[in-house]
PAMARFI-41941 format. One record per residue (C-alpha): residue in one letter; x, y, z negated. Coordinates in pm, 1 decimal, padded with zeros to 6 digits, always signed. Last residue first. Layout:
// PAMARFI-41941
> type, xx, yy, zz
> a, X, Y, Z .
...
This chain:
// PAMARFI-41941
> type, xx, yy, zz
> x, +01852.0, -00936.1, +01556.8 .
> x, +02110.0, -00707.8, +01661.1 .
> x, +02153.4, -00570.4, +01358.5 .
> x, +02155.6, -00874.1, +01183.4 .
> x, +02540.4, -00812.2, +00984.8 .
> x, +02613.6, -01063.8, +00687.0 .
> x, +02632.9, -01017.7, +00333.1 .
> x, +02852.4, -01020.4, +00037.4 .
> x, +02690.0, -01081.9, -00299.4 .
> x, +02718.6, -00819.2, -00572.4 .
> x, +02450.8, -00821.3, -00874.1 .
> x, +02172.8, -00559.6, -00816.7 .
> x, +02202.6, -00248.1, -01043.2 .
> x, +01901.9, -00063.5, -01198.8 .
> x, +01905.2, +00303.4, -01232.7 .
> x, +01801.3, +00488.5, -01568.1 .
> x, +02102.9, +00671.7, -01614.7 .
> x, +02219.8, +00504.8, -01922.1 .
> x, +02116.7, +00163.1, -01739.8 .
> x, +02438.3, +00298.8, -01457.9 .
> x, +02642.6, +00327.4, -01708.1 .
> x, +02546.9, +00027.5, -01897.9 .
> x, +02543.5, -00205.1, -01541.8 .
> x, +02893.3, -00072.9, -01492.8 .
> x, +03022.2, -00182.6, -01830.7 .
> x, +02859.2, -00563.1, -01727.4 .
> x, +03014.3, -00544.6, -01401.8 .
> x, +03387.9, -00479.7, -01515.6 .
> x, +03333.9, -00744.1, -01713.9 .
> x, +03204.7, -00993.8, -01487.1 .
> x, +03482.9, -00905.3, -01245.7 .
> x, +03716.4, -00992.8, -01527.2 .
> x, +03962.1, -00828.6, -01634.7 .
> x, +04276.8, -01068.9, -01714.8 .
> x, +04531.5, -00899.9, -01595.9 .
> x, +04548.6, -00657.8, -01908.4 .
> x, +04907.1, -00472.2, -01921.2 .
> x, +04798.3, -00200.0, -01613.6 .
> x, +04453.9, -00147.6, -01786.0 .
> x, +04384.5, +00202.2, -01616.7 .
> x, +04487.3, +00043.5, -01256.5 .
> x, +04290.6, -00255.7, -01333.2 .
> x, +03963.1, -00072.2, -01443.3 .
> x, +04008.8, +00145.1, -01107.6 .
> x, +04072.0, -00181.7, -00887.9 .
> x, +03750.6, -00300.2, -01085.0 .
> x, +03563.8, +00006.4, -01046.4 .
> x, +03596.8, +00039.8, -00664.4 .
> x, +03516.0, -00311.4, -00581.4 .
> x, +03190.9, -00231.6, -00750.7 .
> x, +03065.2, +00109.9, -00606.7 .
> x, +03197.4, -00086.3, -00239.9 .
> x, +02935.5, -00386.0, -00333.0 .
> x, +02729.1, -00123.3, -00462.3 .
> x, +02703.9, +00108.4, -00116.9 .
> x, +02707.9, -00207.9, +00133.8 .
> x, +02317.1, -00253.5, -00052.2 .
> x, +02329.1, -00618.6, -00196.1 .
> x, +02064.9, -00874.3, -00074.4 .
> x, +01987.2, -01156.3, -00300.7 .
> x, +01620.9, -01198.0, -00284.8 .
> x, +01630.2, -01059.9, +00117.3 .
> x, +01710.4, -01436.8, +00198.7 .
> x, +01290.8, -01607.1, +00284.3 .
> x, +01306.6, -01294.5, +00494.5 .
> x, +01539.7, -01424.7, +00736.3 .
> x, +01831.0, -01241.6, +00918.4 .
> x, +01931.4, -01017.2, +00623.6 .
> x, +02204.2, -00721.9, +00754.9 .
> x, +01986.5, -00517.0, +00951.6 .
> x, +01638.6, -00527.7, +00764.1 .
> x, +01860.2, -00479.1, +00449.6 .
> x, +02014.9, -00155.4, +00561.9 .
> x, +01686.3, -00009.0, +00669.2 .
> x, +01541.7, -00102.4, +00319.3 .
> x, +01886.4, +00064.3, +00165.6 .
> x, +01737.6, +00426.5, +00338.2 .
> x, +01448.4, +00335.7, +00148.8 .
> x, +01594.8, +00305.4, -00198.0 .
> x, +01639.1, -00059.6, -00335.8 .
> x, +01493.0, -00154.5, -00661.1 .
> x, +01190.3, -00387.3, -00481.5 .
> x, +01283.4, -00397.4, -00128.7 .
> x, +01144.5, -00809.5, -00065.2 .
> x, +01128.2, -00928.5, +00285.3 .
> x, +00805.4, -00997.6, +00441.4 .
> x, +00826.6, -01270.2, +00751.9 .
> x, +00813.3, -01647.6, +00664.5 .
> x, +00703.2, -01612.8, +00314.7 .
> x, +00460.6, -01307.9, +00396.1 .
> x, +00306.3, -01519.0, +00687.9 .
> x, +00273.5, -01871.3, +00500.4 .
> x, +00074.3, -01656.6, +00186.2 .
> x, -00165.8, -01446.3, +00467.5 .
> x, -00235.9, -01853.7, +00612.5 .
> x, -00354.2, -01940.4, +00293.0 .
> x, -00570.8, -01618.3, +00240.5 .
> x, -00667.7, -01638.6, +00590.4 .
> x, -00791.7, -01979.0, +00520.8 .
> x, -00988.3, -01845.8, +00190.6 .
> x, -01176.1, -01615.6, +00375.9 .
> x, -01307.9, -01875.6, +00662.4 .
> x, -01383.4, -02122.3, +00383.7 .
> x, -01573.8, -01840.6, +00183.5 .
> x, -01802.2, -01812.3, +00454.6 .
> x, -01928.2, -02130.3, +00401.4 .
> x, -02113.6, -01965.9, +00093.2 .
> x, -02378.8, -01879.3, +00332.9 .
> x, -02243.0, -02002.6, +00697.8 .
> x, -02617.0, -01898.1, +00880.8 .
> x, -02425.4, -01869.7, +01162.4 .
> x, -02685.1, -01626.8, +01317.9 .
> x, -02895.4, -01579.7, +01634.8 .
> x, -03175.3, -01687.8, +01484.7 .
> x, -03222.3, -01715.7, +01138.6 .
> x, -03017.2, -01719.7, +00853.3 .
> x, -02773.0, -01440.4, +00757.1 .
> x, -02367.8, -01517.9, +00643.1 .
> x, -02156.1, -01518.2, +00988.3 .
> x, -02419.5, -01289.0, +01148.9 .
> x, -02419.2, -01086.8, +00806.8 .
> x, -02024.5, -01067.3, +00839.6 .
> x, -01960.1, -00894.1, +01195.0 .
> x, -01993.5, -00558.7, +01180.6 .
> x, -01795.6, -00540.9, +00806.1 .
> x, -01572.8, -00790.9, +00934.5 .
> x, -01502.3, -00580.3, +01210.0 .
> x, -01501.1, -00244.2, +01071.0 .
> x, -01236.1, -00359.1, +00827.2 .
> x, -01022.5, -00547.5, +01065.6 .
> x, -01013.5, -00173.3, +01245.2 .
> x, -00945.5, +00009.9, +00926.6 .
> x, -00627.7, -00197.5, +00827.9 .
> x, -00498.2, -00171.2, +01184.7 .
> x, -00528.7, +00188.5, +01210.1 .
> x, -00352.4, +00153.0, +00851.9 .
> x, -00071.3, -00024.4, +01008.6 .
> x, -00062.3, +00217.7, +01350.0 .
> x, -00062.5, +00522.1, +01072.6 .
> x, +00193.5, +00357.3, +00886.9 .
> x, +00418.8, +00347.4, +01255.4 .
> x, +00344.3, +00647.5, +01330.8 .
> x, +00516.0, +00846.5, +00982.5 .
> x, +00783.5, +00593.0, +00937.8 .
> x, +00902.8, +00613.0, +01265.0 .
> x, +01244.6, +00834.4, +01238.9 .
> x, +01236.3, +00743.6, +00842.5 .
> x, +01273.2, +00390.3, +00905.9 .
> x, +00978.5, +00141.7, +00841.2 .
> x, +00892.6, -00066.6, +00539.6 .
> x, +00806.4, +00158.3, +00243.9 .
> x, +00468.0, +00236.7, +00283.2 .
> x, +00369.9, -00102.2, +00447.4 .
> x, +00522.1, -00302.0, +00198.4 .
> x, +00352.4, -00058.1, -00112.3 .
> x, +00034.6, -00081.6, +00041.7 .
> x, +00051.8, -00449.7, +00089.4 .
> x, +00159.2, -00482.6, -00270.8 .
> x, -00157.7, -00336.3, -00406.4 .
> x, -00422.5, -00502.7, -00245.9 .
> x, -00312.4, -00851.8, -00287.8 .
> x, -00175.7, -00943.3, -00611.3 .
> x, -00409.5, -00704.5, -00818.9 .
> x, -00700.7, -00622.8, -00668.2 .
> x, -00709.8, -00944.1, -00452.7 .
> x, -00705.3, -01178.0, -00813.6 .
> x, -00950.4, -00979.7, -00959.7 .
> x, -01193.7, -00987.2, -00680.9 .
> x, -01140.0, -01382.3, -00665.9 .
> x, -01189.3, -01388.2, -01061.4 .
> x, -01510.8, -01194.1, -00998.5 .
> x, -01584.4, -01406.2, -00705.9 .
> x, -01509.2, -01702.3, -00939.0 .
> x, -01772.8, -01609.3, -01212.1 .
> x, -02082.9, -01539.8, -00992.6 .
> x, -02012.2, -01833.1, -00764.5 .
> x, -01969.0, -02075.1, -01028.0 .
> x, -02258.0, -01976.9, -01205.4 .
> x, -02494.0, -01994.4, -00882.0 .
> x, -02323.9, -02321.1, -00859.4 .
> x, -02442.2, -02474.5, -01193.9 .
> x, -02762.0, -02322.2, -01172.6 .
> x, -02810.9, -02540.4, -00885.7 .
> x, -02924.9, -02381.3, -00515.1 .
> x, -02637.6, -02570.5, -00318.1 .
> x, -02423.1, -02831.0, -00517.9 .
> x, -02182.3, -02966.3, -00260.2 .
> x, -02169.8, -02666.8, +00013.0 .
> x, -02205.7, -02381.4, -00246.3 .
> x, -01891.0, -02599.5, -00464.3 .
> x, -01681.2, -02632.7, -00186.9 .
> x, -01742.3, -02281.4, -00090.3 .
> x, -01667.5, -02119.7, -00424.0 .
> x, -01357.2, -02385.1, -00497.6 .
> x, -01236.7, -02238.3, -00153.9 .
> x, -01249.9, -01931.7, -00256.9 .
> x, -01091.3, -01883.7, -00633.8 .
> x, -00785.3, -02117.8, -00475.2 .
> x, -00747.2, -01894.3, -00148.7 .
> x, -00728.4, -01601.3, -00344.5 .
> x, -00459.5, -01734.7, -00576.8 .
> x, -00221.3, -01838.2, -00316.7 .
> x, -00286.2, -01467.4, -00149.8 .
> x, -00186.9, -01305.9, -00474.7 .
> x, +00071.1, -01537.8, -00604.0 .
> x, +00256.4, -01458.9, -00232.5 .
> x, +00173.8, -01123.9, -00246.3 .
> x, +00320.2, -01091.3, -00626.4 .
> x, +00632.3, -01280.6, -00488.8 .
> x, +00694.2, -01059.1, -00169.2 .
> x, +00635.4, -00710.2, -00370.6 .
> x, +00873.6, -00785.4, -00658.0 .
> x, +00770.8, -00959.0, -00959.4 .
> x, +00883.8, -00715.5, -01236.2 .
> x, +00849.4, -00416.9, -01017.3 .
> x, +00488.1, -00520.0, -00885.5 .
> x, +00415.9, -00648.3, -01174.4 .
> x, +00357.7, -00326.2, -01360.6 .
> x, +00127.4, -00115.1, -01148.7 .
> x, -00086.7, -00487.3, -01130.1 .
> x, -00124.1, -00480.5, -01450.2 .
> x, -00374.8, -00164.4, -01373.9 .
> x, -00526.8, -00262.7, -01059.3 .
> x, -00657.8, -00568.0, -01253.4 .
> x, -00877.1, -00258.1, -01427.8 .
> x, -00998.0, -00109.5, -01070.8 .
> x, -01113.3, -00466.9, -00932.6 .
> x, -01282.4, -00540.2, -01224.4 .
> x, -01530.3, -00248.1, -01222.7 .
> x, -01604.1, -00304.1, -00869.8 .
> x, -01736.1, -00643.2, -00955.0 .
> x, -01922.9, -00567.4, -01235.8 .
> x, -02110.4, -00336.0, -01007.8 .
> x, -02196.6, -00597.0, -00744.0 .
> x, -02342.1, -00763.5, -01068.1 .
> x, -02516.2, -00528.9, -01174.0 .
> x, -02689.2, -00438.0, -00811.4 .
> x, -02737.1, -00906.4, -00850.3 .
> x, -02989.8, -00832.4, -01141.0 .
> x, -03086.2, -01185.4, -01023.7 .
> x, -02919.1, -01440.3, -00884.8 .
> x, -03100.6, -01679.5, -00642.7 .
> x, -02785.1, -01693.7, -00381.7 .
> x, -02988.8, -01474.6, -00130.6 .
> x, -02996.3, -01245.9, -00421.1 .
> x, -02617.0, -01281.1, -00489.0 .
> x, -02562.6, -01233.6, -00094.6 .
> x, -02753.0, -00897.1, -00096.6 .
> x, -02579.7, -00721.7, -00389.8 .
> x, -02236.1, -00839.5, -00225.8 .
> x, -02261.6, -00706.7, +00097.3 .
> x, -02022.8, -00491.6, +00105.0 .
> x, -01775.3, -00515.4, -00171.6 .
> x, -01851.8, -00878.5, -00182.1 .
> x, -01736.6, -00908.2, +00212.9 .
> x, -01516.4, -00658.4, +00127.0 .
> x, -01286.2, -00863.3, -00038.4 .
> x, -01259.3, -01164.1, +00264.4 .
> x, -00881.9, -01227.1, +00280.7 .
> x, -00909.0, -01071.3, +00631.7 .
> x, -00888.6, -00740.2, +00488.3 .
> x, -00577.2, -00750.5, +00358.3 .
> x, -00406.7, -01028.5, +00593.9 .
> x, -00501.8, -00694.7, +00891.3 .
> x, -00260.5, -00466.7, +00669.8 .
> x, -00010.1, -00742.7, +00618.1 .
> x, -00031.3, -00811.1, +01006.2 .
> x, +00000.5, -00396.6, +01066.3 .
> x, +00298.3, -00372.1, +00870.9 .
> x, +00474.2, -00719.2, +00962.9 .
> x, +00407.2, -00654.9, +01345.3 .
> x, +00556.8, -00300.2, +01294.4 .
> x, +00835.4, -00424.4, +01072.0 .
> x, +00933.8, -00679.0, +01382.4 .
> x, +00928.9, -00409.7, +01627.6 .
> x, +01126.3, -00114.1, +01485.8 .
> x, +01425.1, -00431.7, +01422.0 .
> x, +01690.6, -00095.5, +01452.7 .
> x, +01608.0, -00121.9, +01833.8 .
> x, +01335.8, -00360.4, +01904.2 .
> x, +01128.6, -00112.4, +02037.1 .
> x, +00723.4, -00040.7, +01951.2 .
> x, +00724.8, +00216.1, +01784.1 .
> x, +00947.3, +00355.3, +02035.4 .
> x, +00682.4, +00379.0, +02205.2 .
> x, +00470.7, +00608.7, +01986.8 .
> x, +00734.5, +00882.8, +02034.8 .
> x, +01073.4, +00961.3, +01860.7 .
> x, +01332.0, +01200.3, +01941.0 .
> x, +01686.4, +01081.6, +02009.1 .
> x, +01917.2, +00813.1, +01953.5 .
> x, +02139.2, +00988.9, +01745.8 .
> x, +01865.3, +01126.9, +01529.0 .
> x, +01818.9, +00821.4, +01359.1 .
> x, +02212.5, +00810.8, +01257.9 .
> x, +02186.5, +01115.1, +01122.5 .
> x, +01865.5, +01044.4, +00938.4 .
> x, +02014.6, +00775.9, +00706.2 .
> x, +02360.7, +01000.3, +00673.4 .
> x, +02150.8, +01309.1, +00532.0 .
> x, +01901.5, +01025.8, +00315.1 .
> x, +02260.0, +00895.5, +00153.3 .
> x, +02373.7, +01271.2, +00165.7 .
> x, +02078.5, +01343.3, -00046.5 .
> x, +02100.7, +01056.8, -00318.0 .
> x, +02481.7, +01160.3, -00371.6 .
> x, +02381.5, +01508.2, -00411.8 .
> x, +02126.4, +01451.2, -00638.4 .
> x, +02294.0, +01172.1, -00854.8 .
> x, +02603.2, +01406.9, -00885.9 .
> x, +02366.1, +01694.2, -01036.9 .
> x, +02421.2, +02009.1, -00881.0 .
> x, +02030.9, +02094.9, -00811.8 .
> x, +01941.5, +01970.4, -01172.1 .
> x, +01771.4, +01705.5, -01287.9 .
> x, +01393.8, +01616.1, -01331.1 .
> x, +01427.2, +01357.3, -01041.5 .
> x, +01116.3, +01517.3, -00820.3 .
> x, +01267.9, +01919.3, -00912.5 .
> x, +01601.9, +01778.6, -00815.9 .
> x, +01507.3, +01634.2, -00492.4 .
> x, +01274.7, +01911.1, -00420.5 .
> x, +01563.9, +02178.1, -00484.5 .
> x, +01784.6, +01975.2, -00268.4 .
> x, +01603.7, +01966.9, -00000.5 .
> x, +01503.5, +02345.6, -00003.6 .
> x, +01879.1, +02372.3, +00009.2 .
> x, +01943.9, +02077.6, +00311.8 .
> x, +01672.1, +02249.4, +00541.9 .
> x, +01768.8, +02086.0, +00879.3 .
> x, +01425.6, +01974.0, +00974.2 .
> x, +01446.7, +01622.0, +00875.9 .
> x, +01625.0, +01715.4, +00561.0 .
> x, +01333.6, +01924.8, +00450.7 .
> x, +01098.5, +01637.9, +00508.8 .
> x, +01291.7, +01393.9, +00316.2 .
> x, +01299.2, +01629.9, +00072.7 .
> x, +00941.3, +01584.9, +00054.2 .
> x, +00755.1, +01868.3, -00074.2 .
> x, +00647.6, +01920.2, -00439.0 .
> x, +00291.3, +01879.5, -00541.1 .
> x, +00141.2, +02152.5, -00786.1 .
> x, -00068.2, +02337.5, -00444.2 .
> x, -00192.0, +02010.6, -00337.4 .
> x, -00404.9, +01950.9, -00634.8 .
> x, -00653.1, +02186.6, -00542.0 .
> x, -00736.6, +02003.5, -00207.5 .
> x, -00796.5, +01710.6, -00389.2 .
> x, -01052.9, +01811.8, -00623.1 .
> x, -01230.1, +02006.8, -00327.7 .
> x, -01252.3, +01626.6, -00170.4 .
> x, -01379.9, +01473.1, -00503.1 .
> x, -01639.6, +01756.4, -00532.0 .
> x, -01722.4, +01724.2, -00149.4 .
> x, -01805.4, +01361.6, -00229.6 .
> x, -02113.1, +01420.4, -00503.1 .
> x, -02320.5, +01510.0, -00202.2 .
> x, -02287.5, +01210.8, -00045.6 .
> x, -02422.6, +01053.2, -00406.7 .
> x, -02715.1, +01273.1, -00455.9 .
> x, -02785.6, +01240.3, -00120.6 .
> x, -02872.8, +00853.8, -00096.0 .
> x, -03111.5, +00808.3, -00375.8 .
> x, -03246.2, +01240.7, -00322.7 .
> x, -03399.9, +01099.0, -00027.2 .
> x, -03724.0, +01041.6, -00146.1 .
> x, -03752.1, +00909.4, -00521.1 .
> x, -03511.3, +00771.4, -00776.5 .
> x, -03438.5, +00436.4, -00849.0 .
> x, -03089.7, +00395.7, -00669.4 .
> x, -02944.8, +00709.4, -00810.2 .
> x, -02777.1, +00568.7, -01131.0 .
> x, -02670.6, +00259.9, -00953.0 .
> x, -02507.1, +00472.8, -00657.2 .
> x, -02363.7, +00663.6, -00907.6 .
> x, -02172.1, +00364.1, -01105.0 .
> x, -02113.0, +00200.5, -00733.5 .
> x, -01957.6, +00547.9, -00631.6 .
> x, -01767.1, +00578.5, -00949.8 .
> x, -01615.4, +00228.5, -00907.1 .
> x, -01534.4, +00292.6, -00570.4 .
> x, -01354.8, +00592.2, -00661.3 .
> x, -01153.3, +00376.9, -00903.6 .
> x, -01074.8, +00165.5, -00639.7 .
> x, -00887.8, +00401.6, -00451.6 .
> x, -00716.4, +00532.7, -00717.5 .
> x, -00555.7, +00183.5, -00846.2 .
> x, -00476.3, +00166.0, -00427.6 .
> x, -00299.5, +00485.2, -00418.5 .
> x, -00114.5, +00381.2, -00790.1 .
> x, +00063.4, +00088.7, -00576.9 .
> x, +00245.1, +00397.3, -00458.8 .
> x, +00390.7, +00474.1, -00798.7 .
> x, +00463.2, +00110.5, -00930.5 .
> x, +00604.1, +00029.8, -00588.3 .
> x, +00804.5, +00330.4, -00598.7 .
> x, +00926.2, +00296.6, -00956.1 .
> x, +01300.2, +00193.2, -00944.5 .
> x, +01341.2, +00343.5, -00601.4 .
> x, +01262.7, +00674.8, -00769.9 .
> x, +00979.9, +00826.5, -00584.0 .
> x, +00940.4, +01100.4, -00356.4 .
> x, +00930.9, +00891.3, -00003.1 .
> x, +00688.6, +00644.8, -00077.9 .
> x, +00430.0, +00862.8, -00259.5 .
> x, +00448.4, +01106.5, +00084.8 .
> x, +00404.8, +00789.9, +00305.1 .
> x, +00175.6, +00623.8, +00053.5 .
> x, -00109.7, +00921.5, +00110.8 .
> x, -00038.6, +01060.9, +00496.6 .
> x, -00198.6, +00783.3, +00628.4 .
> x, -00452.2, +00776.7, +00394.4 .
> x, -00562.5, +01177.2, +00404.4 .
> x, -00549.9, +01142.2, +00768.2 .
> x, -00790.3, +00813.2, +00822.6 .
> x, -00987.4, +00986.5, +00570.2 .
> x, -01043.7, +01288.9, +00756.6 .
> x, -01093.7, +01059.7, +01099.8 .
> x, -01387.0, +00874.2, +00860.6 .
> x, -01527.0, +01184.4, +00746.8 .
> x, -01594.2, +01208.1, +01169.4 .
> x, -01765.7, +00942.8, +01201.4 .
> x, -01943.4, +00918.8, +00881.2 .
> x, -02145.8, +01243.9, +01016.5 .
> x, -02198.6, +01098.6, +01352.5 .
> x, -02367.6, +00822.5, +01208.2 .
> x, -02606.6, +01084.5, +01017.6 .
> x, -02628.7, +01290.9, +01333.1 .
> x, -02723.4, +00946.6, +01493.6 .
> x, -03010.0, +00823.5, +01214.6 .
> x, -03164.8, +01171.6, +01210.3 .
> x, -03226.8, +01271.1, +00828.3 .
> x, -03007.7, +01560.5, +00833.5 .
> x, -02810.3, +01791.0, +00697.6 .
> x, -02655.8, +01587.0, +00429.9 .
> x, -02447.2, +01402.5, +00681.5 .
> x, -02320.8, +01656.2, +00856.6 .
> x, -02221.7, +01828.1, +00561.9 .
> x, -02039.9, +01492.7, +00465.9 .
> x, -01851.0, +01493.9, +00807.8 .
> x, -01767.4, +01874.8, +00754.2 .
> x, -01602.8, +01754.5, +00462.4 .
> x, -01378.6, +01497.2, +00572.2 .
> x, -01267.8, +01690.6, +00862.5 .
> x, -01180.3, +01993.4, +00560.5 .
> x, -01010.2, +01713.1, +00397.7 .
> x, -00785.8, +01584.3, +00675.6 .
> x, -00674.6, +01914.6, +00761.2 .
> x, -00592.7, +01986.3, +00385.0 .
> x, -00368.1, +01644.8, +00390.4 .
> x, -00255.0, +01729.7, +00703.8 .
> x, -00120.6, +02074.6, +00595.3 .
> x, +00084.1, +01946.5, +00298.6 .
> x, +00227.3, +02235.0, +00147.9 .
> x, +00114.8, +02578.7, +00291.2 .
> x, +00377.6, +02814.1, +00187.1 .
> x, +00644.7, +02567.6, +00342.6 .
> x, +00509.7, +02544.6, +00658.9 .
> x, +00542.5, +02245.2, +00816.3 .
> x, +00467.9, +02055.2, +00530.2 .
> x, +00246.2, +01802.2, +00665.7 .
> x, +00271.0, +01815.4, +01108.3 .
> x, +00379.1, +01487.0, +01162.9 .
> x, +00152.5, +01307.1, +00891.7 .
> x, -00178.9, +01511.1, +01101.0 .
> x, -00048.1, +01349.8, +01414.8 .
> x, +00033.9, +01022.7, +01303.7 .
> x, -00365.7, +01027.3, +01235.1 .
């Protein structure tokens, strides 16, 4: 899939060429699968829509990651995963709607509805700007600067635009010193390549392993094992909370920051879990438990669609340097979709009776609610926080913080000098007033800068971890 991100917007004409590859796989999967009712050409069909999605998802929070505001980005890319879910929510609505009906018209009503979404998406492309970190990439500083300005709403002379495209200039030029880039150097320690790899793929693998689509799944089947009935509603319910706690969750992950909301998230997740298989272990087949199990795997689902889903996109979207950005979220989501075949292969041997199966039921939710615990321990220990800090300032903080549990109170090098600046300036207008404070000179800064819509991080001096 690095592949298809490598080539997007090669052409300028043609905007996002591995996006429109990845849909056109996506759709010849679907026609595969609508064109027959052989079990392997069927298989094969998913197959191969799966390699289109694997493009269109790589490429997805890469592209949101680099246009945004640093401000917003989490906000904006956290917006893949509200989008996600809301497709799953329209599949389960359809899917409900079709379920009845007779022949095969139940499952190819629905599989045909998908090349809708995926011509959809393919018309949008033409109305998205490129990524001027793209253009700078490949040497084309104008066309840079017109999709900077045309993605800030300001114009191509603005100071903001210039200053924001030599910081990107001066991020890649450094990158480029050391060469071109292949999938080993993926894997290097140079530039701490290594450690954001494990922490992108191990958030991505935490994600799955937290157990959501185990309900997602195989939810309508475990509620009627559990003795619920009307358990396809139920399944539905589900998906329809876990696109509207996508929603607050496009706000807290700016007013939290992406290490805290995690944190919460994962905390919160193993709570919901473990009461549900403490309580299917204790009180087994009451109406008690089977209302306990109903209402906390909603609040579990709501819990993971807002403090867990979310934020791991945004980490792993914004996480690696631009010179391996584009391989190394491909490797993460490779990750993501691997975990996710295996619980999904795996899961009714852990759940099912009979022989040859665990036969875990609600025991299940032990093993999902330890992962949760240990995802919390992991993103303390290892995640550091880059909410308000532009992605060429995430490679800066990598190399100057040496634990994560520290990155609170990093300071980009860029404000600390912004800062000294203005107070010898403020001193040198203000020859008779000795007294000016640092604070003072700070708090006028902070209402420039507010005027402009950018958010200042108070000044603490920091120490170099390049090396580590």
């Amino acid at each position: 899939m690095a592949k298809f991100v490598r080539i997007e917007g090669k052409k300028t004409q043609v905007k996002f060429r591995g996006l429109i590859i990845g849909s056109i796989i996506f759709m010849i999967g679907v026609a595969m699968q609508v064109a027959t009712v052989n079990a392997a050409l069927f298989a094969g069909g998913r197959f191969v829509a799966g390699f289109g999605t694997g493009a269109i998802s790589s490429i997805g929070p890469l592209y949101q990651a680099e246009i945004s505001p640093k401000h917003i980005r989490g906000t904006i890319t956290a917006g893949y995963h509200t989008a996600k879910t809301f497709g799953v929510l329209l599949a389960a609505i359809v899917n409900n709607s079709t379920k009845d009906r007779g022949g095969n018209s139940a499952y190819l009503i629905p599989i045909y509805i998908q090349f809708v979404w995926a011509i959809i998406l393919m018309s949008g492309f033409a109305f998205l700007p490129e990524s001027p970190r793209y253009f700078v990439k490949y040497g084309k500083r104008d066309k840079a600067r017109q999709a900077l300005a045309r993605i800030r709403h300001r114009d191509e002379d603005d100071a903001l635009v210039t200053s924001e495209l030599d910081e990107i200039e001066a991020s890649l030029e450094a990158e480029h010193s050391v060469g071109d880039v292949s999938v080993r150097d993926c894997f290097k320690r140079e530039n701490r390549q290594l450690y954001r790899l494990i922490l992108g793929m191990t958030v991505m693998a935490f994600s799955q392993l937290v157990g959501v689509n185990f309900i997602k799944y195989f939810g309508t089947d475990f509620f009627q094992q559990a003795g619920i009935t009307n358990s396809f509603v139920i399944s539905m319910a589900t998906n329809l909370v876990s696109f509207s706690m996508t929603i607050p969750a496009l706000y807290l992950i700016e007013r939290l920051g992406r290490r805290s909301f995690l944190i919460i998230g994962y905390i919160g997740s193993w709570i919901t879990q473990y009461t549900i298989a403490i309580v299917g272990l204790v009180a087994a087949g009451s109406d008690l438990a089977r209302k306990i199990l109903v209402s906390f795997s909603i609040l579990y689902i709501a819990i993971e669609s807002a403090g867990v889903g979310p934020p791991s996109l945004v980490i792993v979207g914004e996480v690696f340097p631009l010179r391996t950005r584009a391989k190394s979220i491909a490797l993460s989501l490779g990750c993501d979709y691997s975990w996710n075949f295996i619980i999904a292969l795996t899961t009714p041997y852990l759940v099912d009776s009979g022989p040859g199966n665990a036969n875990l039921g609600t025991n299940v939710f032990f093993i999902w609610g330890s992962c949760s615990l240990l995802g919390a321990i992991f993103v303390y220990a290892w995640v550091y926080e880059t909410k308000g800090l532009s992605l060429e300032q995430v490679d800066e903080l990598y190399n100057s913080v040496p634990f994560a549990w520290q990155s609170a109170g990093f300071v980009p090098r860029a404000i600390q000098d912004e800062n000294a600046l203005i107070l010898e300036l403020d001193k040198a207008i203000k020859p008779g007033d000795t007294n000016v404070s640092d604070d003072e000179v700070s708090a006028d800064h902070a209402t420039d800068l507010a005027e402009d819509g950018i958010q200042e991080i108070p000044s603490r001096p920091q120490q170099v971890w390049s090396s580590v």
